[in-house]
C-alpha positions as CSV (number, residue, x, y, z in Angstrom):
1,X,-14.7,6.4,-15.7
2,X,-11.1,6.4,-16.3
3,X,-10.3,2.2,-15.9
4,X,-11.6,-0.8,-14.0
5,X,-8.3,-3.0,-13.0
6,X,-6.3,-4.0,-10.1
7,X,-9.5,-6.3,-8.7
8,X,-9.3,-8.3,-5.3
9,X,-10.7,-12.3,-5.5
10,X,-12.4,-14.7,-3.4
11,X,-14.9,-17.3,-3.9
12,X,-18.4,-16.7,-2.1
13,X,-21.5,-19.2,-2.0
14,X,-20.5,-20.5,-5.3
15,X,-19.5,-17.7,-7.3
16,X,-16.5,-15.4,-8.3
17,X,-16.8,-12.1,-6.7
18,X,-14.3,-9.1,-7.8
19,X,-13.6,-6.1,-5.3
20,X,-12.5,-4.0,-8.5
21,X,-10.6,-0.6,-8.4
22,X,-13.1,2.0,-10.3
23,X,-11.1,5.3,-11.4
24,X,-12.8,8.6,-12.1
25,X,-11.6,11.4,-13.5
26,X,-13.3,15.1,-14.1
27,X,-15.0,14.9,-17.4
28,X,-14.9,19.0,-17.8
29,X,-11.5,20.2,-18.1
30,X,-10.5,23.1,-20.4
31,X,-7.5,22.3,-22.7
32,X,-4.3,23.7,-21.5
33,X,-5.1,23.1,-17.9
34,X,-4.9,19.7,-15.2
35,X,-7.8,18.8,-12.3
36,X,-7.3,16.8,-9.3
37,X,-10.1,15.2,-7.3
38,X,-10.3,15.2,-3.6
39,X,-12.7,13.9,-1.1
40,X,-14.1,16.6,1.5
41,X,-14.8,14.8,4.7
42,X,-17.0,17.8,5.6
43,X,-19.8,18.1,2.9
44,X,-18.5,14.4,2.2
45,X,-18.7,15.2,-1.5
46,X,-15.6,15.3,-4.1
47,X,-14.4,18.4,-5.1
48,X,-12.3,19.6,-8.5
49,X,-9.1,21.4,-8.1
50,X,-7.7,23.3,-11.1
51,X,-4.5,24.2,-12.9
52,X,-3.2,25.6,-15.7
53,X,-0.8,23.2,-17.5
54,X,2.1,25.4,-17.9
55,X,1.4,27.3,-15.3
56,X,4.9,27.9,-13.1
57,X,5.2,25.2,-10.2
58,X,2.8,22.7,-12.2
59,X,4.7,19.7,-13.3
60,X,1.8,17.1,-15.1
61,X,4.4,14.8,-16.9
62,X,3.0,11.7,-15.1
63,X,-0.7,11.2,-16.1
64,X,-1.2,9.8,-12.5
65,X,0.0,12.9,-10.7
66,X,0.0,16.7,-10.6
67,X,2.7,18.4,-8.1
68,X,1.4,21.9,-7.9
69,X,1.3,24.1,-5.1
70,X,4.1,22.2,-3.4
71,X,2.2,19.2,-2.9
72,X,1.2,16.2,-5.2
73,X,-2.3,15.4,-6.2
74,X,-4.0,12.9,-8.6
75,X,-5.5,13.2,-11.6
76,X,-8.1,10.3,-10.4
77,X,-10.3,9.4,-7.7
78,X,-10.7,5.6,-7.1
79,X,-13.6,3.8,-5.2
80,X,-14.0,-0.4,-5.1
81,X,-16.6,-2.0,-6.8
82,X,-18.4,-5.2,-6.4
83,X,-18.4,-7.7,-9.6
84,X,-20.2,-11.5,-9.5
85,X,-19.7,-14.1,-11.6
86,X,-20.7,-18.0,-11.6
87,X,-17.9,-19.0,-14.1
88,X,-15.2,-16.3,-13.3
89,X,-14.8,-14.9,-16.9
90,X,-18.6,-13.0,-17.1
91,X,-18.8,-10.6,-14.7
92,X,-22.5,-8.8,-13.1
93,X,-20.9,-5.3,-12.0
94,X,-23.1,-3.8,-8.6
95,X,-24.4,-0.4,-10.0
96,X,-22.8,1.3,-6.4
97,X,-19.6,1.2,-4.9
98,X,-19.0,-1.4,-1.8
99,X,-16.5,0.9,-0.7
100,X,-16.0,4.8,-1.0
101,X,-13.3,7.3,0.7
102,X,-15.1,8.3,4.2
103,X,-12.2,9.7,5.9
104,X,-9.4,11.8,5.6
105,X,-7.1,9.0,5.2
106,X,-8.9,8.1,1.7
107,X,-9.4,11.9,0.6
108,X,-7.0,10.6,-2.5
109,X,-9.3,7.8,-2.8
110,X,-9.0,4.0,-2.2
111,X,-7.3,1.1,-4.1
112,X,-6.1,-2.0,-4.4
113,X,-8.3,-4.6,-2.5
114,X,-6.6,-7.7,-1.3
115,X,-8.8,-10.3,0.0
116,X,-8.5,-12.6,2.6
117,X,-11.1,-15.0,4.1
118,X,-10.2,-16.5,7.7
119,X,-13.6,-18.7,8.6
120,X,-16.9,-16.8,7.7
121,X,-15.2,-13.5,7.5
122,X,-13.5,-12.1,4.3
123,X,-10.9,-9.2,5.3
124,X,-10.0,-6.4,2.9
125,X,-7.3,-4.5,3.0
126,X,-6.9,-1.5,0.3
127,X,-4.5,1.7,0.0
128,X,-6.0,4.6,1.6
129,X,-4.6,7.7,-0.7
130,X,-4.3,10.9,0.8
131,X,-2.0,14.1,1.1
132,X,-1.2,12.4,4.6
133,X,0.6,9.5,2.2
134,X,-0.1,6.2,1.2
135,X,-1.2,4.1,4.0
136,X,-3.6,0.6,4.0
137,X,-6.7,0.4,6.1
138,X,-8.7,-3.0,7.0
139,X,-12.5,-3.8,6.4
140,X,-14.6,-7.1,6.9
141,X,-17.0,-8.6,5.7
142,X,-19.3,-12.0,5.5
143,X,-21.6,-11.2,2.8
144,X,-20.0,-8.5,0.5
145,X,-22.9,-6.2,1.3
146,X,-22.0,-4.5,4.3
147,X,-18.5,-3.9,5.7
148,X,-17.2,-3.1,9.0
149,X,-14.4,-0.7,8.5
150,X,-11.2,-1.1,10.9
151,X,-8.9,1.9,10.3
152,X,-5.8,2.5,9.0
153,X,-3.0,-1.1,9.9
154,X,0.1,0.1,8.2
155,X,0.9,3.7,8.3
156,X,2.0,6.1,5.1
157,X,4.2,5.2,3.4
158,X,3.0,1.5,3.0
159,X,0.9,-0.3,0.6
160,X,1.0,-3.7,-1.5
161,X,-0.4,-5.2,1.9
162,X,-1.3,-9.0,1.3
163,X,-3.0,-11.0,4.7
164,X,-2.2,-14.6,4.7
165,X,-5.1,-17.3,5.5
166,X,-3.8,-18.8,8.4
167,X,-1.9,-18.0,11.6
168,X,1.8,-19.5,12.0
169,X,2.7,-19.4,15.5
170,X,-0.5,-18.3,17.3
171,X,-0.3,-15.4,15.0
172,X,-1.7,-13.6,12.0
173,X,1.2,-12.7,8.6
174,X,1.3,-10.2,6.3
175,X,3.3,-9.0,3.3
176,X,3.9,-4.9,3.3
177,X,5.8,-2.9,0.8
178,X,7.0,0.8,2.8
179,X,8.7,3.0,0.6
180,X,11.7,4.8,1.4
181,X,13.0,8.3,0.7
182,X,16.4,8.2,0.2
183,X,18.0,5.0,1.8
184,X,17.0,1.9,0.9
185,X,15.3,-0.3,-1.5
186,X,10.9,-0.6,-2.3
187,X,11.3,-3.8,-1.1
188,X,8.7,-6.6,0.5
189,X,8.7,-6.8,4.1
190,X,6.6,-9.5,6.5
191,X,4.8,-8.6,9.5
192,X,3.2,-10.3,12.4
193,X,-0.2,-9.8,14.5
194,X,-1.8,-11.3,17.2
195,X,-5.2,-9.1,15.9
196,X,-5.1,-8.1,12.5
197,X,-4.9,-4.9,13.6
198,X,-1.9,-4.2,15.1
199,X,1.2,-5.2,12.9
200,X,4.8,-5.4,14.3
201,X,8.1,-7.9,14.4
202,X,8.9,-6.6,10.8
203,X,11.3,-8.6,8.5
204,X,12.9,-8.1,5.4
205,X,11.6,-10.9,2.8
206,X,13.1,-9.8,-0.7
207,X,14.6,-7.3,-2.5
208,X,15.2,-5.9,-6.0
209,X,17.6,-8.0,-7.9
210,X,20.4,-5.8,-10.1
211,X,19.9,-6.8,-13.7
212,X,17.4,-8.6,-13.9
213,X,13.0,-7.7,-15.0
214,X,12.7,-6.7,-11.4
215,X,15.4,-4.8,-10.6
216,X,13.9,-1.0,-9.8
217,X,11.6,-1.8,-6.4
218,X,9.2,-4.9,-6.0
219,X,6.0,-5.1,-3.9
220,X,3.7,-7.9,-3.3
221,X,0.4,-9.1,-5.5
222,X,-2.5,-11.6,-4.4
223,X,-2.5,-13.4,-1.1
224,X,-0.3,-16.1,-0.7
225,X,-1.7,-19.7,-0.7
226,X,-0.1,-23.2,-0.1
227,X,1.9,-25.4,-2.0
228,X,4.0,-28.4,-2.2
229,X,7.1,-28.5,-3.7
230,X,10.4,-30.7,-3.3
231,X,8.1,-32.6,-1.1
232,X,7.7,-30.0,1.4
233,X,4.6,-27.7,2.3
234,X,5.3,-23.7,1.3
235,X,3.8,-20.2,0.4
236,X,3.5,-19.3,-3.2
237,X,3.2,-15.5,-3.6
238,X,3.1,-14.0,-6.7
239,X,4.6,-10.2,-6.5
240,X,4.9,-7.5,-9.3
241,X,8.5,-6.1,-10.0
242,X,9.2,-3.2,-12.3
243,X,12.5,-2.5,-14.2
244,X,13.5,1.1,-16.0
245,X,15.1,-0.1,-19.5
246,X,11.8,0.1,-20.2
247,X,10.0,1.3,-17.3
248,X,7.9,-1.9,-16.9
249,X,5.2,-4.1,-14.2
250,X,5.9,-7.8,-14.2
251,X,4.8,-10.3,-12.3
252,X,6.7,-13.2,-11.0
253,X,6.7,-15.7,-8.0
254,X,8.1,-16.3,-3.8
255,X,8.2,-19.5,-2.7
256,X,8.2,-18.8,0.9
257,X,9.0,-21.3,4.3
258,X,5.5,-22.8,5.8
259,X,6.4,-21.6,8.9
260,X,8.5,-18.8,8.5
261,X,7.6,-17.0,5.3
262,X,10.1,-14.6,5.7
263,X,13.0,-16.9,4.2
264,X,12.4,-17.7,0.6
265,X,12.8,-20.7,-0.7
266,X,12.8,-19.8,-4.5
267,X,12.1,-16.8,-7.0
268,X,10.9,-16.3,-10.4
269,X,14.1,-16.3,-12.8
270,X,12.0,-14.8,-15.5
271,X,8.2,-13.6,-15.2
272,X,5.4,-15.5,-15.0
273,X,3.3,-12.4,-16.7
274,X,4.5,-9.8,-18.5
275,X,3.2,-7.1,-20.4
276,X,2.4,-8.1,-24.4
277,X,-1.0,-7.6,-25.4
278,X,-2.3,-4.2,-26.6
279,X,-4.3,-3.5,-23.7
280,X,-1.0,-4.5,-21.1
281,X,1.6,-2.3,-23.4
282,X,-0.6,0.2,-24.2
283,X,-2.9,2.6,-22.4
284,X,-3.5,5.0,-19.2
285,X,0.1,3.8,-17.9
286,X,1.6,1.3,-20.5
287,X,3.5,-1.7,-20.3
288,X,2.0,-2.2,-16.8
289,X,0.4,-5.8,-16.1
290,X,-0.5,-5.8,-11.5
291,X,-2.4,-8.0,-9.5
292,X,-3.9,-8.0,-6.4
293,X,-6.1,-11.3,-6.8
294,X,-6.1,-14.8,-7.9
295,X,-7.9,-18.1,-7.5
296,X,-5.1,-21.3,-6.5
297,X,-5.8,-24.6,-7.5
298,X,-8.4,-26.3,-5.8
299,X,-5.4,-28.3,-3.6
300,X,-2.2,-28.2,-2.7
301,X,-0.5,-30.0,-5.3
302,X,2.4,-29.0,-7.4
303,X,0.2,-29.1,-10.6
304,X,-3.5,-27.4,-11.3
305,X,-3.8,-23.8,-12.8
306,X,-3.7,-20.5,-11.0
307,X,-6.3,-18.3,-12.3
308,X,-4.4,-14.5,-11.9
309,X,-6.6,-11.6,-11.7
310,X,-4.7,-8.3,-13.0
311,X,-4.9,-4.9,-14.0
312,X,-3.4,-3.8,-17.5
313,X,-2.3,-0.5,-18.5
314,X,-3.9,1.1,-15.4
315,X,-7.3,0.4,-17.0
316,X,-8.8,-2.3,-17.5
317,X,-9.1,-6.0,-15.9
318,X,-7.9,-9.0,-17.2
319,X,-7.4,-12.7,-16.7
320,X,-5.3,-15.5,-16.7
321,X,-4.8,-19.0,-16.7
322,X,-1.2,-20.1,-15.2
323,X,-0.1,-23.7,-14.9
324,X,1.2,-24.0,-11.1
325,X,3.6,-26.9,-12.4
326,X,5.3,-24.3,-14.9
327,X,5.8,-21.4,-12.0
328,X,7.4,-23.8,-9.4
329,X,9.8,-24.8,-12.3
330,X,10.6,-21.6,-13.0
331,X,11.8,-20.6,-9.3
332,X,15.6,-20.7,-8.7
């Protein structure tokens, strides 16, 4: 196993439960050469490609990524995996995966749960990896045992997908991140559904900012919950932003309109979490803290703590305890 990290959260029959990202890499590869992992939808098994290091075409300089042959593959394979916990903090890890690649949409693996409970049902949406691109797909569940799969909602390249909890306007929200080649910005976007599954009526929500710990491409983190603030109901999101002198993950915070969350009301001056411990500056991908998860206060008012879920270094989970009254402060 290469790292546990980037975990999905919800509360369940009285417990904590983790959808966590589990990475594999081959364990048998000759020094001087690179492997890449892929999921045959065929023999649905995972096969091993091979490479020599310096071999002419090969460029390996990103330990997340080979580009060979023309084409870019990674150096990991990534399945979801159930954890369970009655305090949050000690964690029972399922000895199987909840959720493997089954398609050719996922041959690259799958990452990045976000989960969002609506009534009975808990949705999941993850990044479905594949030489196709980077796309999200949908699952459901009411128990965390079995799950109903729904296909692919956002299209490659898109990921960083976040549901909200409740409909505004007869219809379903979601944060998206697509990712441009040549014009524009990795910016966070907002969508609208009447399903779930279809997604359209796309908005721009925010964008890097020049200068400051988030100014190379943004893209959102745990589903959004309510707040008050100023006296007024309002989304808190908390996003991860990355800037290049030093290439480094943050996270920070959107206060975003009840009804309209695609006018912010305030952002994070500085970050609300940023890499500083060993295991966040150091490691698989260092100076990377990213979440996908947390657990709000246990009401809407402007003080409580937000317990934030996040992967570190691209390897291994961690947690934190945030006071809500200190992130709303911090927004400008």
């Amino acid at each position: 196993m290469l790292g546990a990290f980037n975990p999905g959260v919800a509360r369940n029959n009285g417990e904590v439960v983790l959808l966590v990202r589990v990475a594999e890499a081959p364990v048998h590869v000759a020094d001087g050469a690179v492997a890449a992992p892929t999921y045959d939808v065929r023999s649905g098994e995972v096969f091993v490609r091979r490479w020599r290091r310096d071999a002419p075409g090969v460029d390996a300089s990103d330990p997340r990524m080979i580009v060979a042959d023309g084409q870019s593959w990674l150096t990991s394979i990534s399945h979801l995996r159930l954890a369970r916990s009655g305090d949050g903090i000690h964690f029972d890890i399922d000895a199987a995966a909840a959720l493997s690649p089954r398609s050719e949409y996922e041959a690259f693996g799958i990452e990045d749960a976000r989960i969002t409970r609506i009534d009975d049902t808990y949705w999941v949406n993850y990044t479905a990896v594949s030489p196709h691109g980077i796309a999200t797909a949908l699952a459901s569940t009411r128990d965390f045992t079995t799950f109903e799969r729904h296909g692919l909602i956002f299209p490659p390249n898109n990921r960083d997908v976040a549901i909200f909890p409740e409909r505004m306007a007869g219809r379903w929200v979601a944060l998206h991140r697509p990712m441009p080649s040549g014009l524009g910005t990795t910016a966070i976007w907002l969508a609208w559904s009447p399903d779930l599954i279809a997604w359209g009526d796309h908005r721009l929500v925010a964008e890097p900012r020049a200068g400051m710990w988030d100014d190379v491409k943004i893209g959102g983190g745990a589903v959004p919950f309510r707040v008050r603030a100023d006296g007024r109901d309002a989304w808190l999101a908390v996003y991860h932003g990355v800037t290049g002198s030093p290439h480094r993950y943050a996270l920070g915070a959107l206060l975003l309109d009840a009804n309209d969350p695609s006018r912010v009301l305030g952002r994070s001056r500085e970050p609300i979490l940023e890499p500083d411990a060993p295991y966040e500056k150091s490691g698989f991908f260092a100076e990377v803290v990213f979440t996908c998860g947390l657990l709000p206060p246990n009401d809407d008012a402007t003080d409580g703590t937000v317990r934030l879920y996040y992967g570190a270094a691209d390897g291994v989970t961690a947690v934190a305890d945030l006071s809500l009254a200190e992130i709303l402060a911090g927004l400008e």
